[in-house]
N, C-alpha and C positions, 0 to 999 in steps of 0.2 A: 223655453229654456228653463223658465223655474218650474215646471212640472217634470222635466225630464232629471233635473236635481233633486227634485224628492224621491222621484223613484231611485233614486238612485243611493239618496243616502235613506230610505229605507227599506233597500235591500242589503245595507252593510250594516245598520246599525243595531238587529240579533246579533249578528257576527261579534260585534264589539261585545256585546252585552255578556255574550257566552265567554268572550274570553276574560273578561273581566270579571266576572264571577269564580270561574277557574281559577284565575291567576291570584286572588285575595282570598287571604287566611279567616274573614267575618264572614264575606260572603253567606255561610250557609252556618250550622248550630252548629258552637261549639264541642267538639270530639270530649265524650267522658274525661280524657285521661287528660283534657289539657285546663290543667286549673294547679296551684303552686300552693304545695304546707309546706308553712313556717321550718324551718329548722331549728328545733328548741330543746338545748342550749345551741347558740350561734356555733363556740369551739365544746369538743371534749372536756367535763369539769370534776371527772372524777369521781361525782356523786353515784350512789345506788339508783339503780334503774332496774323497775319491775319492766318488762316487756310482757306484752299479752295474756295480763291477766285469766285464769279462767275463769269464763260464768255459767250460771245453773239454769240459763232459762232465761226467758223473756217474755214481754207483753206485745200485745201489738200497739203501736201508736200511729196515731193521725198524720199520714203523711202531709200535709198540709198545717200542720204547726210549726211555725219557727219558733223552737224551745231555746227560751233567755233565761229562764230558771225553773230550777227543779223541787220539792220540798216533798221529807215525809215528817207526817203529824199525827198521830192520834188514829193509827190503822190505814192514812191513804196515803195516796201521793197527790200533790198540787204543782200546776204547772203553770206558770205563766213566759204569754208566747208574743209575739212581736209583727210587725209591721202596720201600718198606720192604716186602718181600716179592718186592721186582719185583728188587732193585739186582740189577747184577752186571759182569763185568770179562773184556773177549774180545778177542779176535783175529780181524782181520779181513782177507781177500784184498783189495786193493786194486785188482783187475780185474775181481772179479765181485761183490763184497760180500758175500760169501758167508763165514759164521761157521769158522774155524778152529779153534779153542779157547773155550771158555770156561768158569769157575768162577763160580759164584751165593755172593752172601755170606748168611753169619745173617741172619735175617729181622728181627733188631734195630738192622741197619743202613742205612743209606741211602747209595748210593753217591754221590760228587760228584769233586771234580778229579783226576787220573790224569798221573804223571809217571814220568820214568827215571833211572834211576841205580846206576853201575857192577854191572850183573849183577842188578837189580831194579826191579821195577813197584811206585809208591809210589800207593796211591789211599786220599784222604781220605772223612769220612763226614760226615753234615750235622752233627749235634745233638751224635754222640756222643764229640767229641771224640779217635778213633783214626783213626790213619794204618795200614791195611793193608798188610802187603808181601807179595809174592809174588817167585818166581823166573821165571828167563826162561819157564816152560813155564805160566804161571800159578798156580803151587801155593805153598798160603799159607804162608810162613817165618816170623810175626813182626809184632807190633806195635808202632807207635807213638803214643805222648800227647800231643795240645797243648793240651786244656784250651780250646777255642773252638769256634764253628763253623768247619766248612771250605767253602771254595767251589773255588777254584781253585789250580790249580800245575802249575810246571811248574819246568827247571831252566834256571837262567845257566851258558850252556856255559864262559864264562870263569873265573866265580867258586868254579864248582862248588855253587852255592848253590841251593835252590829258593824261587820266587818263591810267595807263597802270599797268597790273598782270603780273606777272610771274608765280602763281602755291603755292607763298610763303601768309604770311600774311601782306605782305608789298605792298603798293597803291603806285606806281612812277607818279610822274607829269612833260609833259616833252612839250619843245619846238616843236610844229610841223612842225618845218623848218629844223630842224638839230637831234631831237630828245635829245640834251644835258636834261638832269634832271635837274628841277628846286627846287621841293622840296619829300617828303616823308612822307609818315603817317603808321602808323603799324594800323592795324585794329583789334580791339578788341573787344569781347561780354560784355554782362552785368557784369562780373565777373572779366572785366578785362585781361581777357586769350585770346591771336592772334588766330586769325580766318584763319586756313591754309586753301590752296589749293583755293584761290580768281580765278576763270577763268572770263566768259563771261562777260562786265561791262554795263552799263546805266546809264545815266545819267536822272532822272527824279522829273520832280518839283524841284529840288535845292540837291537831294538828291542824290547820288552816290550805285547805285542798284546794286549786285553782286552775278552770282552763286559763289554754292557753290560745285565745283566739287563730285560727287558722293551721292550727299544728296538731299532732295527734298526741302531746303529751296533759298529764295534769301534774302541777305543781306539786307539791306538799313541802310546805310551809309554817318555818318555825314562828306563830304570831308575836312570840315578843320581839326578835331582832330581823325578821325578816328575811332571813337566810336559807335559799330551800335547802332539804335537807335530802331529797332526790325527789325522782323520776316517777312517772309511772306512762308507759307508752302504748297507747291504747292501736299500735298499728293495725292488725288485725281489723278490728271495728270499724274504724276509716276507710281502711279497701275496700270493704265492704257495700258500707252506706253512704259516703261519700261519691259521688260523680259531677259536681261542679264547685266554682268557686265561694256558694252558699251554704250548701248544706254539711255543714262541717261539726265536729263535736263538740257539742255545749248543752251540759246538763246533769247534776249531780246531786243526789243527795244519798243521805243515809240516815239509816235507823239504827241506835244505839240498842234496844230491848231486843233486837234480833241478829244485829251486828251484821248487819245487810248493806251494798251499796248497790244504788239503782244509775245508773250511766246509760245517756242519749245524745240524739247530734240535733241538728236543724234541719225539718222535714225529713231524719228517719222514719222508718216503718216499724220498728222498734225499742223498747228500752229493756235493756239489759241487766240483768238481776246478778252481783260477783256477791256470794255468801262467807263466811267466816273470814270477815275483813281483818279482825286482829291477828288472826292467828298468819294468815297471808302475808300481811304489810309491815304488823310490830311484832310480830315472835322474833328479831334479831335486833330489838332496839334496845339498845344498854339503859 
């Protein structure tokens, strides 16, 4: 009796298996197209929105870097990348893409936003609360605490201040000797309503430039009141290099002496070079 039972239930229980796999949506890897951007602004705000930038060219990048920030300095670009085991903090040719430098951190950290300041590379960690420092050659000199997560940063070249995310819709402004908070701004759209989940930052032309984790927009951002002042909708790029619910856009920097902005996502194949940023983004700003 119990031998004739097993054969019996397995000769039905492929059957089951097949249709259960059929019939559920995990079952098998998820379909490119099924993964959700943010819609940012939530309603219509009225604000100016650049849609689809043009750009001059590109680099190739490491598909295997989850870029948390971006940085150019003194002829390169610096990237530091995320996941815990994976993080790390490099130097990059900005003609060929091709890795200069780079230092891997402790595997109990996870890298996220990357800034400069007088003779050091300042990069934050997600969970653990420390700000890593390094020297100009990348070698670690030194920690910082601030007791939150980190998302992004970068520095106010006037204030001397660095501009810092946490994921919330709150801009911290902090001392980069000790990292104490100086002041704070809530970031708000046309409508008035905080603009959550602020990651990767820039600082460009006077403006305060901010992904928007999971959406295809970036901020810009008036830094004293915190008010964006519009759009800029990177669609295009997205469709492009996006195909799950990871590798989304985040990463920016720009160079003022060439008036260049360098835009990438998390594990693109690319980053993307948009040239004459003034003359594109502030030739209509009063």
């Amino acid at each position: 009796m119990r031998d004739s039972l097993r054969r019996r239930i397995s000769a039905v229980l492929p059957i089951l298996v097949g249709l259960v796999l059929c019939g559920c949506p995990n079952a098998e890897s998820k379909p490119v197209e099924d993964f959700h951007i943010l819609q940012v602004p939530g309603q219509p705000d009225n604000l100016p929105e650049f849609l689809n930038p043009e750009t001059a060219g590109f680099l190739p990048h490491d598909e295997s870097s989850f870029t948390q920030g971006l940085l150019f300095h003194d002829g390169f670009l610096y990237e530091s990348t995320g996941r815990k085991g994976e993080s790390k903090v490099r130097k990059l040719d900005p003609k060929s893409g091709a890795t200069v430098a780079q230092t891997d951190l402790e595997p109990e950290f996870f890298g996220e936003g990357l800034a400069y300041f007088e003779n050091s590379f300042y990069q934050l960690t997600w969970v653990a609360g420390v700000c890593l420092v390094y020297d100009e050659n990348l070698k670690p000199t030194g920690q910082l605490m601030y007791g939150t997560q980190g998302w992004g940063l970068t520095l106010d070249p006037e204030s001397k201040m660095f501009a810092f995310s946490d994921g919330s819709a709150e801009i911290r402004f902090l001392d980069p000797k000790n990292f104490v908070t100086k002041r704070r701004v809530t970031v708000t759209d046309g409508n008035g309503r905080p603009i959550q989940n602020l990651n990767e930052l820039e600082w460009v032309n006077g403006e305060l430039w901010a992904n928007v984790w999971v959406s295809d927009v970036v901020a810009r951002i008036d830094p004293n009141t915190g008010k964006v002042l519009g759009w800029v909708r990177f669609k295009s790029l997205v469709k492009e290099n996006q195909h799950t619910q990871e590798d989304v856009l985040n990463g920016l920097a720009y160079d003022p002496e060439s008036d260049t902005l360098w835009v990438t996502g998390k594990l693109w194949k690319r980053i993307y070079r948009i040239e004459k940023v003034k003359e594109k983004f502030f030739s209509q700003r009063s």
